[in-house]
Structure formats: C-alpha cells, structure tokens
mmCIF file of the N, C-alpha and C atoms, coordinates in Angstrom:
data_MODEL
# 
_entry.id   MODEL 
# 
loop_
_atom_site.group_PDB 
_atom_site.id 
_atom_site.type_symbol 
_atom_site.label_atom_id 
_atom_site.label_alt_id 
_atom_site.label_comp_id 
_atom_site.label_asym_id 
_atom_site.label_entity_id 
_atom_site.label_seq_id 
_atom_site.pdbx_PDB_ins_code 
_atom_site.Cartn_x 
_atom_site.Cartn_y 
_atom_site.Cartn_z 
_atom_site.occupancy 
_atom_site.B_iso_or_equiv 
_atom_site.pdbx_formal_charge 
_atom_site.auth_seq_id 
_atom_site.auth_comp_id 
_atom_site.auth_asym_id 
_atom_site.auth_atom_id 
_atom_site.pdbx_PDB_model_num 
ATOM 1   N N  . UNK A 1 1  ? -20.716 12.332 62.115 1.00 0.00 ? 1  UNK A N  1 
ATOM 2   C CA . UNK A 1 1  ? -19.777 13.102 61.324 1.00 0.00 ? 1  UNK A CA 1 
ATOM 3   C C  . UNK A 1 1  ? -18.457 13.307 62.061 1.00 0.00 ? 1  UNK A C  1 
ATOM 4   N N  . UNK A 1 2  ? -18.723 13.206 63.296 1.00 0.00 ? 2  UNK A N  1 
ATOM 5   C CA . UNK A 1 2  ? -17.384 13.445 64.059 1.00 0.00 ? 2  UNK A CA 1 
ATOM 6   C C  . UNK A 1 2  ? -16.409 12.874 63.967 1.00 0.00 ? 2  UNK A C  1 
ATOM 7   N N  . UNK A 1 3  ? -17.138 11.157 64.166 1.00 0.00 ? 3  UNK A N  1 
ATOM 8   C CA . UNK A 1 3  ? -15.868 10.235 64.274 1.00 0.00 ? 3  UNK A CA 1 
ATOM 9   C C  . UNK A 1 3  ? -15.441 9.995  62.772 1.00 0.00 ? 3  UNK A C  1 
ATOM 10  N N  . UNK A 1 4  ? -16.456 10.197 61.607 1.00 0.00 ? 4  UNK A N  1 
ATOM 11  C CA . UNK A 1 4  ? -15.897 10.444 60.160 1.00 0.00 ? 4  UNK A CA 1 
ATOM 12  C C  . UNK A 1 4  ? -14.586 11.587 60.267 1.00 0.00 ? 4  UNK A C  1 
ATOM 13  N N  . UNK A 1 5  ? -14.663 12.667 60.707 1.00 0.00 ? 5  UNK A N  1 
ATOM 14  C CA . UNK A 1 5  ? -13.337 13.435 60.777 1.00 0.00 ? 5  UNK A CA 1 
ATOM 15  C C  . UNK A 1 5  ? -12.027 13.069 61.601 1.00 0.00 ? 5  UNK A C  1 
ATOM 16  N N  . UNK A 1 6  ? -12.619 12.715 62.261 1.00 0.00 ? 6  UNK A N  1 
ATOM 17  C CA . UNK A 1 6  ? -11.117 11.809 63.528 1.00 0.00 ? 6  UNK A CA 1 
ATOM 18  C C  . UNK A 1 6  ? -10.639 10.914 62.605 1.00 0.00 ? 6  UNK A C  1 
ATOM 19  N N  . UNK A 1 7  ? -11.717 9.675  62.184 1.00 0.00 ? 7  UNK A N  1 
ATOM 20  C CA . UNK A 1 7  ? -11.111 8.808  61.504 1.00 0.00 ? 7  UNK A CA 1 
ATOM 21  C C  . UNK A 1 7  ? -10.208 9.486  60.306 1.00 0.00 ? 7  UNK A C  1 
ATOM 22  N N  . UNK A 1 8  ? -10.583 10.267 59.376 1.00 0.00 ? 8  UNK A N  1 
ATOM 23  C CA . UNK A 1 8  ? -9.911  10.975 58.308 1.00 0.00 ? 8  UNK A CA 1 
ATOM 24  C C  . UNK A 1 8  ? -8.682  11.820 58.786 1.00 0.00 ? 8  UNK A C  1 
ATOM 25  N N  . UNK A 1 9  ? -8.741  12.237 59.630 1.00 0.00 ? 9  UNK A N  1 
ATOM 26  C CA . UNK A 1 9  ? -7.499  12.983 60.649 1.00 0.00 ? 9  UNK A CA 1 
ATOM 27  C C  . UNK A 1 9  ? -6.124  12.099 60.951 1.00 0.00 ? 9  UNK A C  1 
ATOM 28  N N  . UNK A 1 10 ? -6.776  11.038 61.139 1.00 0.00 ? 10 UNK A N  1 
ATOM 29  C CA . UNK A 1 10 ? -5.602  9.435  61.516 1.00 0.00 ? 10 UNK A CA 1 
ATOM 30  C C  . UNK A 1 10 ? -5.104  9.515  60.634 1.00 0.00 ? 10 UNK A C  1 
ATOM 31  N N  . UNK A 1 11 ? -5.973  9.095  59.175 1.00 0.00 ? 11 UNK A N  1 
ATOM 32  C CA . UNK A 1 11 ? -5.928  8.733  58.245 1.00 0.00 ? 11 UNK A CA 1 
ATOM 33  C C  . UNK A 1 11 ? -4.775  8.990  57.478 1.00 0.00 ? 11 UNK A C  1 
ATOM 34  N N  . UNK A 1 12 ? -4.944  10.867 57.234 1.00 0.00 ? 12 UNK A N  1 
ATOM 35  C CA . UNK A 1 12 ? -3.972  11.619 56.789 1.00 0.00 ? 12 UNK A CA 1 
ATOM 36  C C  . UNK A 1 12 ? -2.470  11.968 57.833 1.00 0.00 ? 12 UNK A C  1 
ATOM 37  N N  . UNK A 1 13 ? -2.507  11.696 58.780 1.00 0.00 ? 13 UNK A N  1 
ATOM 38  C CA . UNK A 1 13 ? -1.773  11.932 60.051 1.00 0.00 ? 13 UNK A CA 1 
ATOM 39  C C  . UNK A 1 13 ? -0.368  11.808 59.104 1.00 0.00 ? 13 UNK A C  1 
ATOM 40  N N  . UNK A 1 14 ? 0.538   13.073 59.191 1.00 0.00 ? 14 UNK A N  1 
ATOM 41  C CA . UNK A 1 14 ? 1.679   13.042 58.990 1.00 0.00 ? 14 UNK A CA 1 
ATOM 42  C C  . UNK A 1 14 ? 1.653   13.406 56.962 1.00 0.00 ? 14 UNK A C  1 
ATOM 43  N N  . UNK A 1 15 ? 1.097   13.949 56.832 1.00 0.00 ? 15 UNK A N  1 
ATOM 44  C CA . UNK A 1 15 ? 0.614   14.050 55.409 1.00 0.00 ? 15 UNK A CA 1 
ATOM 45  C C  . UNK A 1 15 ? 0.574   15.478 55.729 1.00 0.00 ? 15 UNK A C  1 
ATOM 46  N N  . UNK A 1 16 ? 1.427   16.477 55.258 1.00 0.00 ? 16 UNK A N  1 
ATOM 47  C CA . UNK A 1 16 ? 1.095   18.309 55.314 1.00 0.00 ? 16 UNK A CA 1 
ATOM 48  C C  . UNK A 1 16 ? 0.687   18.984 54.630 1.00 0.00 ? 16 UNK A C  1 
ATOM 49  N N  . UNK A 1 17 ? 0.653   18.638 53.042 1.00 0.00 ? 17 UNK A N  1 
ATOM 50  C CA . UNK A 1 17 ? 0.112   19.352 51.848 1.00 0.00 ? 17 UNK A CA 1 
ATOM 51  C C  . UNK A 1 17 ? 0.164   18.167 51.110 1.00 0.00 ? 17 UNK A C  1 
ATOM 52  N N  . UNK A 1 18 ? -1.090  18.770 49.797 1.00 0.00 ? 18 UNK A N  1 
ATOM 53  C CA . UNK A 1 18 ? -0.926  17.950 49.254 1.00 0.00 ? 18 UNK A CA 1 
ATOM 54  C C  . UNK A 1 18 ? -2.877  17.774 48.627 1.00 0.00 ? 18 UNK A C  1 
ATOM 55  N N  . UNK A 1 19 ? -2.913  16.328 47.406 1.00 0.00 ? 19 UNK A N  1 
ATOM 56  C CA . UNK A 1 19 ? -4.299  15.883 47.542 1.00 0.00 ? 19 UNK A CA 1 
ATOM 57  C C  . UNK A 1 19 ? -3.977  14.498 48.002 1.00 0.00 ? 19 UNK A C  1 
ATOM 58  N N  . UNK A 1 20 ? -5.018  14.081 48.526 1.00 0.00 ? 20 UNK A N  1 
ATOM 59  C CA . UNK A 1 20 ? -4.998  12.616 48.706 1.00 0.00 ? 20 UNK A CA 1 
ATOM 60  C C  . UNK A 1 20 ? -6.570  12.158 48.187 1.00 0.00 ? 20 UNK A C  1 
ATOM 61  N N  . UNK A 1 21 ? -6.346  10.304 48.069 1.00 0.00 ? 21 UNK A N  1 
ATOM 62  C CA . UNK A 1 21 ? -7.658  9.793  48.222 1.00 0.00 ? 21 UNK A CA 1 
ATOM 63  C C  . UNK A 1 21 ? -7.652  8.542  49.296 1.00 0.00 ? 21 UNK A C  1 
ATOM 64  N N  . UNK A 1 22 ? -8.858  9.020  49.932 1.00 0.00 ? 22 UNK A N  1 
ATOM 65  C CA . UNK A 1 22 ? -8.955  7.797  51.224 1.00 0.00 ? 22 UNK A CA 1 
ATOM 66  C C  . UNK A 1 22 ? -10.420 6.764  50.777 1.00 0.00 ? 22 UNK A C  1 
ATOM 67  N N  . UNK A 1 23 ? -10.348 5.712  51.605 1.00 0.00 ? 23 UNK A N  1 
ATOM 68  C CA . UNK A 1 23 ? -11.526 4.545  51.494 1.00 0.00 ? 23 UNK A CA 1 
ATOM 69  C C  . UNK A 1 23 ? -12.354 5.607  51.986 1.00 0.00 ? 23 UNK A C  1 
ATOM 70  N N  . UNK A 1 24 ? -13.492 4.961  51.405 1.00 0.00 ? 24 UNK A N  1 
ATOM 71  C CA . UNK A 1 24 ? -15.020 5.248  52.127 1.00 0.00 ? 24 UNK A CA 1 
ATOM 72  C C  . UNK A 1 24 ? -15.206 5.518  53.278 1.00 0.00 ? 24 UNK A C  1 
ATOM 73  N N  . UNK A 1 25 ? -14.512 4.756  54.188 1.00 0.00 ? 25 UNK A N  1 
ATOM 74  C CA . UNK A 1 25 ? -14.569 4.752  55.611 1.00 0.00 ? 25 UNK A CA 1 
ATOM 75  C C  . UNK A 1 25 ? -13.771 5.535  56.133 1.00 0.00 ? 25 UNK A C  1 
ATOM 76  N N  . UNK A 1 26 ? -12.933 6.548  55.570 1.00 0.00 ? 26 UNK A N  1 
ATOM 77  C CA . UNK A 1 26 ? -11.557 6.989  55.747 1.00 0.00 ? 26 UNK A CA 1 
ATOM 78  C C  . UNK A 1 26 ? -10.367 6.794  56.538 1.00 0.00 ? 26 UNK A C  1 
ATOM 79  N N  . UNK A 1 27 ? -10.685 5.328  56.355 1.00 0.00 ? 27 UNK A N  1 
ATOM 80  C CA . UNK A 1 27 ? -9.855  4.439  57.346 1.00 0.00 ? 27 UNK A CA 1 
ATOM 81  C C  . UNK A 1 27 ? -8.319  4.277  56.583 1.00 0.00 ? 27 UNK A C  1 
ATOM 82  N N  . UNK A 1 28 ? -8.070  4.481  55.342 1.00 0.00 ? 28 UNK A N  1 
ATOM 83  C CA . UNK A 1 28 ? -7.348  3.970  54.306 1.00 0.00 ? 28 UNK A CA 1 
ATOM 84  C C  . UNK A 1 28 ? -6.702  5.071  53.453 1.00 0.00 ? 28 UNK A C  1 
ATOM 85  N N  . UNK A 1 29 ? -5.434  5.241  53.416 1.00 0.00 ? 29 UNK A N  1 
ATOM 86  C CA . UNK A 1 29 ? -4.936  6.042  52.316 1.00 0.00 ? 29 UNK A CA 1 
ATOM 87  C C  . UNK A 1 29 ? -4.930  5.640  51.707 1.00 0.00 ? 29 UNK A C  1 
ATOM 88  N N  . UNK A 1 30 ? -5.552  6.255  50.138 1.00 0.00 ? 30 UNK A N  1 
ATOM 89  C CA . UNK A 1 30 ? -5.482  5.231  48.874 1.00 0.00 ? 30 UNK A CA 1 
ATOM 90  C C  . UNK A 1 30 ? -4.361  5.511  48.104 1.00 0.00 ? 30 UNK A C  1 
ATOM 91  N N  . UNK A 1 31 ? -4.057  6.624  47.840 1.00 0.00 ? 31 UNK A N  1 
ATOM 92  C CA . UNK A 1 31 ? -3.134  7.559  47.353 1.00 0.00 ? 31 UNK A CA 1 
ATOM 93  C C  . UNK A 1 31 ? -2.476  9.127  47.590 1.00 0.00 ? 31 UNK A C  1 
ATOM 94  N N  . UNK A 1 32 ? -1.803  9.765  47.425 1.00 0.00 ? 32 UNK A N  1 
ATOM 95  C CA . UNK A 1 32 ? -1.428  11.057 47.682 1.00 0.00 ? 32 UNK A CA 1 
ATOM 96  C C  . UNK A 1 32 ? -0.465  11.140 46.865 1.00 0.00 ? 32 UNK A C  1 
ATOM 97  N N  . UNK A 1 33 ? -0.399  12.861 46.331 1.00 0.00 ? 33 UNK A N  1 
ATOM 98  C CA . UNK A 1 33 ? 0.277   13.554 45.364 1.00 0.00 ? 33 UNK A CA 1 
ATOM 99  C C  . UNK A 1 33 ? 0.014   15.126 45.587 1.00 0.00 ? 33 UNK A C  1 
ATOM 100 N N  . UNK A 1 34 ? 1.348   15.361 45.260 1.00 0.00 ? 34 UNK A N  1 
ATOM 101 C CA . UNK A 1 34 ? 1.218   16.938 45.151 1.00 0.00 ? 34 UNK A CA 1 
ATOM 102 C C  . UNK A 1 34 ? 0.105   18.043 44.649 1.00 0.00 ? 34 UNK A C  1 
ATOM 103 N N  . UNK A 1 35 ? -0.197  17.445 43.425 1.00 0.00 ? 35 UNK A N  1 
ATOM 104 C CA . UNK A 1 35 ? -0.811  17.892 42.899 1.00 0.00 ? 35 UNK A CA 1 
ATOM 105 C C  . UNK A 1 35 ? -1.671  17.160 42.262 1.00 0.00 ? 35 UNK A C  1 
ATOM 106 N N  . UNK A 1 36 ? -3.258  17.631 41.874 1.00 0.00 ? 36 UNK A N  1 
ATOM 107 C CA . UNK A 1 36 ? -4.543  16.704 41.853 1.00 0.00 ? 36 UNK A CA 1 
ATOM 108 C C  . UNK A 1 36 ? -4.157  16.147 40.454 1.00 0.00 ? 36 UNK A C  1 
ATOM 109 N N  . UNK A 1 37 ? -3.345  16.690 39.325 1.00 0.00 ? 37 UNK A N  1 
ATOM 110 C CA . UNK A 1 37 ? -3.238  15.806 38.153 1.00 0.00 ? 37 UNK A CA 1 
ATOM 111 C C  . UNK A 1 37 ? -2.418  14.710 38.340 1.00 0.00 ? 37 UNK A C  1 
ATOM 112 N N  . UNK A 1 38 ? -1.340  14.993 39.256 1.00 0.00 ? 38 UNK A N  1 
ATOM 113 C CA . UNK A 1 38 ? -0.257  13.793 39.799 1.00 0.00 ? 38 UNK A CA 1 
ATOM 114 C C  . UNK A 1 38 ? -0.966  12.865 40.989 1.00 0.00 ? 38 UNK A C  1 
ATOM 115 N N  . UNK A 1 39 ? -2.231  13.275 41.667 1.00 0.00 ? 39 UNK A N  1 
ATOM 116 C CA . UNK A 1 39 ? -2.991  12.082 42.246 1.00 0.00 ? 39 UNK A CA 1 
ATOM 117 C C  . UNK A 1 39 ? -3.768  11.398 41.267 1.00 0.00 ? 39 UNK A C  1 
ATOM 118 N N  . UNK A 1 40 ? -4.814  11.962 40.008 1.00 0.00 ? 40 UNK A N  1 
ATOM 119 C CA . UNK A 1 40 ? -5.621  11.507 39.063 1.00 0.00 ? 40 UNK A CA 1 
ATOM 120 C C  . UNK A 1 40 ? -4.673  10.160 38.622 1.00 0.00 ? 40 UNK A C  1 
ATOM 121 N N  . UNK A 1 41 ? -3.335  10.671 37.913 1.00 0.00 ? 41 UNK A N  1 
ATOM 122 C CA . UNK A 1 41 ? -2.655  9.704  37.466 1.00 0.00 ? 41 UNK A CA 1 
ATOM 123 C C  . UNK A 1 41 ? -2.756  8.318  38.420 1.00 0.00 ? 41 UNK A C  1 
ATOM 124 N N  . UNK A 1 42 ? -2.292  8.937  39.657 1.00 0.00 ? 42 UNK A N  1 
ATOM 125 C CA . UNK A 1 42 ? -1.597  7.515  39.998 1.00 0.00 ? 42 UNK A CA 1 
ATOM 126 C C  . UNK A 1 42 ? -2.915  6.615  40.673 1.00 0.00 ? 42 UNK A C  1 
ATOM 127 N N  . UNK A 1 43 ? -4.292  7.619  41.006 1.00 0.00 ? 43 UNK A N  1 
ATOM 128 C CA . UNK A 1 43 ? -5.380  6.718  41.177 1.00 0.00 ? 43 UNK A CA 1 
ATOM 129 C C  . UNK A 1 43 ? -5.211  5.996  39.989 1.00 0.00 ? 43 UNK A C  1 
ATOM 130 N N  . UNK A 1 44 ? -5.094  6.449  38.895 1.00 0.00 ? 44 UNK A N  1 
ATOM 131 C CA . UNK A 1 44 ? -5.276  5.499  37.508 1.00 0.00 ? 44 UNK A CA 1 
ATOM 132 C C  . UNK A 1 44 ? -4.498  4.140  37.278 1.00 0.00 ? 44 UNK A C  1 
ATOM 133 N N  . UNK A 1 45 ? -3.357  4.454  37.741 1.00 0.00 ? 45 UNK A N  1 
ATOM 134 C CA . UNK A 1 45 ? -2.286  3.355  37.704 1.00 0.00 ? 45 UNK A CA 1 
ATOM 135 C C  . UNK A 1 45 ? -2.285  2.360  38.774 1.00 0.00 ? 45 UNK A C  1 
ATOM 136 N N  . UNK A 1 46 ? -3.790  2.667  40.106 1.00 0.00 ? 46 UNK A N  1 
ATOM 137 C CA . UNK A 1 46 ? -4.380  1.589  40.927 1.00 0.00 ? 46 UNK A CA 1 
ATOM 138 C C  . UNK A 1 46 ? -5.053  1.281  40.569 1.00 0.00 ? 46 UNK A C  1 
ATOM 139 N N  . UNK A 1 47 ? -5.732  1.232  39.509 1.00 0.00 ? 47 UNK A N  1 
ATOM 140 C CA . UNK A 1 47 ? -6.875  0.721  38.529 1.00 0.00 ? 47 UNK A CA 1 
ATOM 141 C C  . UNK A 1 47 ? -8.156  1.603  39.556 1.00 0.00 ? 47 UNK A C  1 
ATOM 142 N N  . UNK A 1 48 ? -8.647  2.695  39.575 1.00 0.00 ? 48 UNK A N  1 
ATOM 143 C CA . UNK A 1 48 ? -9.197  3.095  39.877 1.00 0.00 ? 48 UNK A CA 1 
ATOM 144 C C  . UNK A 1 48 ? -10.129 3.145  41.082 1.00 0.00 ? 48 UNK A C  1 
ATOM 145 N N  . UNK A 1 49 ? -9.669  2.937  42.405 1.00 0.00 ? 49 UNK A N  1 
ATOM 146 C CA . UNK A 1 49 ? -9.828  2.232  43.612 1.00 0.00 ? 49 UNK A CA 1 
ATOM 147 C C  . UNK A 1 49 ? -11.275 3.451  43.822 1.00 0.00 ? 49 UNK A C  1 
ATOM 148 N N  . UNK A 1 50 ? -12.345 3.171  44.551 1.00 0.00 ? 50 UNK A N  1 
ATOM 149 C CA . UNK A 1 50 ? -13.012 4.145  45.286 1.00 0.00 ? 50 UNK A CA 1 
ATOM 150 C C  . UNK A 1 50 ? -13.138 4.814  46.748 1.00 0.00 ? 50 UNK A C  1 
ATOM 151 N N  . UNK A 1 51 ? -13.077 6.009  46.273 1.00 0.00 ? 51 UNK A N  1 
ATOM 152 C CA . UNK A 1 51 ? -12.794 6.766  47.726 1.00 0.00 ? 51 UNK A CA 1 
ATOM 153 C C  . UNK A 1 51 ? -13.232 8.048  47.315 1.00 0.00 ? 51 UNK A C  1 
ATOM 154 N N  . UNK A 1 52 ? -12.732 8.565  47.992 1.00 0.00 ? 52 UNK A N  1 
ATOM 155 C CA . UNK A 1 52 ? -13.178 10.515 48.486 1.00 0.00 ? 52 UNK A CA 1 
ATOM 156 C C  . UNK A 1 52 ? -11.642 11.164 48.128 1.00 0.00 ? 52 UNK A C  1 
ATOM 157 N N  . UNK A 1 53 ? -11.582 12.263 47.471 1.00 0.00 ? 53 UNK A N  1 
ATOM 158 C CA . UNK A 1 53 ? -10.407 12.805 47.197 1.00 0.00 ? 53 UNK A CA 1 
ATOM 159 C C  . UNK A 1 53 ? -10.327 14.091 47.829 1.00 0.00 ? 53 UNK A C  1 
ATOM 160 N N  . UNK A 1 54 ? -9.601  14.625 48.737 1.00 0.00 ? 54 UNK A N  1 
ATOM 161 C CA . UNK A 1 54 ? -9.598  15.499 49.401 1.00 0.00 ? 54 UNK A CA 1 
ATOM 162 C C  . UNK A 1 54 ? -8.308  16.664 49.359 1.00 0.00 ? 54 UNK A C  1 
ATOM 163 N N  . UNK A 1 55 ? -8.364  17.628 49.754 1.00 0.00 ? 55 UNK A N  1 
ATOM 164 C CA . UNK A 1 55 ? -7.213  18.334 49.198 1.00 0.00 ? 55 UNK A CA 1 
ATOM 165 C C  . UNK A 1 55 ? -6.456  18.413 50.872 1.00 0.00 ? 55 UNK A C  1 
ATOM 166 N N  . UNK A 1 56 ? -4.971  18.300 51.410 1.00 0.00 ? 56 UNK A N  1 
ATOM 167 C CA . UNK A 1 56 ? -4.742  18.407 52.451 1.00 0.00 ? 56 UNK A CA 1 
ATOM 168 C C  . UNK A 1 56 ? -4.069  20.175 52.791 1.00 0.00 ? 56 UNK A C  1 
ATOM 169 N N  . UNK A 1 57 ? -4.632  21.200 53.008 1.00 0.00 ? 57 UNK A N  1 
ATOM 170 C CA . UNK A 1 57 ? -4.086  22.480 52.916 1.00 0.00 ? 57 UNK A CA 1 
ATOM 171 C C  . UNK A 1 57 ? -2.794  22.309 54.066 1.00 0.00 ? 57 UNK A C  1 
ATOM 172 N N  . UNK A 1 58 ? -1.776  23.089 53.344 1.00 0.00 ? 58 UNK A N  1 
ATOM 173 C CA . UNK A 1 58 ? -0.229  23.816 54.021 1.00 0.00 ? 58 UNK A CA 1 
ATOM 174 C C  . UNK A 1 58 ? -0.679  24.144 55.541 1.00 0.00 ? 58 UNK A C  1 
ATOM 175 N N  . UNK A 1 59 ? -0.041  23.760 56.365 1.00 0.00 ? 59 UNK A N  1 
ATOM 176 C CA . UNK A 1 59 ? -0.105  24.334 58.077 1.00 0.00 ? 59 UNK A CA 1 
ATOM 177 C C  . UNK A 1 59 ? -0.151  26.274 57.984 1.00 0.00 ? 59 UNK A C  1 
ATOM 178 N N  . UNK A 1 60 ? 1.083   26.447 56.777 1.00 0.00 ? 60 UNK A N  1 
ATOM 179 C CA . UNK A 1 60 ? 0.974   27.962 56.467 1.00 0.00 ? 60 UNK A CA 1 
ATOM 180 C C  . UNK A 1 60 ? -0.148  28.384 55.175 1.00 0.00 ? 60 UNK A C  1 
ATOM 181 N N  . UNK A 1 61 ? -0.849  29.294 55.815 1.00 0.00 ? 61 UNK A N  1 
ATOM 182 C CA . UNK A 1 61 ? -1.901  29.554 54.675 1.00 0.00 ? 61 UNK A CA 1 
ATOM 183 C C  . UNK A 1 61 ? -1.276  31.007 53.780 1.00 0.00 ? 61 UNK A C  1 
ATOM 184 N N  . UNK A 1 62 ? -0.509  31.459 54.080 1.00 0.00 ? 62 UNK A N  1 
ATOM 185 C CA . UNK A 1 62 ? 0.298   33.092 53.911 1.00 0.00 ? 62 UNK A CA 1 
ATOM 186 C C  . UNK A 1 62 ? 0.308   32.726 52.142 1.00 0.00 ? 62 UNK A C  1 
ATOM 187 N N  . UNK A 1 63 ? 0.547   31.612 51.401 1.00 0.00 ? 63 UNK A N  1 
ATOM 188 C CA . UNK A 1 63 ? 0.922   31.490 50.296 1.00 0.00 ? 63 UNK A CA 1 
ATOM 189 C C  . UNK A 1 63 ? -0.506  30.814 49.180 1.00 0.00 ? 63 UNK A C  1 
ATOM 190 N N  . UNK A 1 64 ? -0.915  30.775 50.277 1.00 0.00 ? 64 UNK A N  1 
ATOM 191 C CA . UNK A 1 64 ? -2.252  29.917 49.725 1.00 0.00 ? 64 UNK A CA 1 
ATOM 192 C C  . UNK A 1 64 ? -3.269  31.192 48.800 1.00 0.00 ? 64 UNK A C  1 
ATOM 193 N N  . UNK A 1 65 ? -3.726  31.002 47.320 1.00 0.00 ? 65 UNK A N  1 
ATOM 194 C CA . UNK A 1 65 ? -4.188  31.628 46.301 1.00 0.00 ? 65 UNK A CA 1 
ATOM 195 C C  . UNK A 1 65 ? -5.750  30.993 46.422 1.00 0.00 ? 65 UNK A C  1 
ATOM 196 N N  . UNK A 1 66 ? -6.425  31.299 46.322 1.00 0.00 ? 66 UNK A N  1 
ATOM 197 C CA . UNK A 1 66 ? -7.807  30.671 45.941 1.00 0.00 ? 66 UNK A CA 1 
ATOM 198 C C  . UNK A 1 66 ? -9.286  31.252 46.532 1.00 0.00 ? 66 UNK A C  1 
# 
C-alpha cells in the first residue's frame, strides 16, 4: 500500500485542488478538473479510460465544508 501512495503522490505532484483520475497503477494522470462534474465530462470525452477517481484536497483546509 505504501508504494501505491508514493506512486499516486508522483502522480498528482504539482496538482493542489481539485478531482482527478489516475491508471490503475497510479502511475498515470488520466484527467483532472475542478470539479467532479467537470472531471465526469471530460473522462467522457476520453472515451471512458479506467482508473480510480480521487478528490485532491486544498493545502488550506480553513474553507473546506464537508
């Protein structure tokens, strides 16, 4: 599980907010968008690639609702 998070850590590296979707391996950004309806879309408009969709939380959490 470890090196699954390192690898996903690379992955997203330089990415601050946001959702993204990565490969299986989380070797791969597949996509990223602000917001999960503006990632849904544009997974769609890659013809539907498979991966893991993850949400990337703000460095500042002060604004964060949930």
């Amino acid at each position: 599980m470890k090196n699954n998070q390192k690898s996903l850590d690379k992955t997203i590296k330089g990415i601050t907010s946001g959702w993204v979707l990565v490969s299986k391996d989380n070797k791969r950004l597949l996509a990223h968008a602000k917001t999960l309806k503006q990632l849904i879309r544009n997974v769609e408009l890659k013809g539907n690639p498979e991966g893991s969709i993850s949400i990337v939380p703000p460095a500042n959490f002060s604004s964060y609702v949930g």
